[in-house]
Phi, psi and omega in degrees: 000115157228178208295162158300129213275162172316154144258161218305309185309309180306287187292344155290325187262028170252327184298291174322313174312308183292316175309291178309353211248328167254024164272300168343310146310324204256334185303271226314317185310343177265007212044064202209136190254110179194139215228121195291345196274009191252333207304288181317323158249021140302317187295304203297310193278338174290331213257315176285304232106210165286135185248136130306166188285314177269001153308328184246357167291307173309310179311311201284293161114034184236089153020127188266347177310291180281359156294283154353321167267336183296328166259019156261001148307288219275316165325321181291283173338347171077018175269294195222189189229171157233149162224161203287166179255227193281320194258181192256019175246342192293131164238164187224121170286125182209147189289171184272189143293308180309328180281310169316310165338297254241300131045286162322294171312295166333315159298298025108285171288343171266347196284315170314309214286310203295284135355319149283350187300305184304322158295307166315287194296355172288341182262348195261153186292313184250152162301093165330312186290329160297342197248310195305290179326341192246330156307292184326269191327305174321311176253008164262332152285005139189133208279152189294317129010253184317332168244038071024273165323300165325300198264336181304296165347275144340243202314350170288339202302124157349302164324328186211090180275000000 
């Protein structure tokens, strides 16, 4: 009997387990209580300052949805605080001290993280980092939704009952 092949979702979010699950690893290894899901909007508040959540989604290229939960995260854990902003729905983001601490290592670990990214794609027939970048680009000019819809159609068609 044999398996059924993964589908694209299935081998992506299995590629994430692997990645995140030893950026993880090297975190703890390194003793830094830190989550790879934080790392963009820690880079986002280095790169603005105090931010708004949508002000760092734009920035980022993150969902403002996933911004949001990640710095209602990163907040319980004591990286960063909000205070409000100019209007009363606006909250504005900053980092603590424990997180400013933390910067250095943190630098220090992705400059590795970064390096080793460059040794996968260096073993791959293609970069992995040239194809996620050209997916990206792909479904923002037209999102998988949509061809989702499309082919469901198609195949609703007298042609393919």
């Amino acid at each position: 009997m044999s398996s059924a092949k993964p589908s694209l979702g299935t081998l992506i979010r299995h590629l994430i387990e692997l990645l995140d699950g030893d950026v993880q690893a090297a975190y703890e290894a390194g003793g830094l209580a830190w989550r790879p899901r934080y790392t963009p909007v820690l880079r986002g508040l280095l790169s603005l300052g105090p931010a708004s959540i949508k002000a760092m989604a734009g920035t980022i290229g993150i969902s403002h949805s996933a911004v949001s939960q990640t710095v209602a995260q990163m907040t319980k854990d004591a990286l960063v605080e909000l205070q409000p902003g100019t209007d009363a729905r606006e909250r504005i983001v900053i980092l603590t001290p424990k997180a400013q601490a933390m910067v250095p290592a943190l630098q220090r670990q992705w400059a590795a993280v970064n390096a080793a990214s460059d040794t996968l794609d260096a073993e791959l027939s293609t970069p992995l980092s040239g194809i996620v970048g050209e997916a990206i680009d792909a479904l923002n000019r037209r999102p998988f939704g949509e061809r989702i819809m499309a082919e469901a159609e198609a195949l609703s068609t007298p042609e393919h009952p």
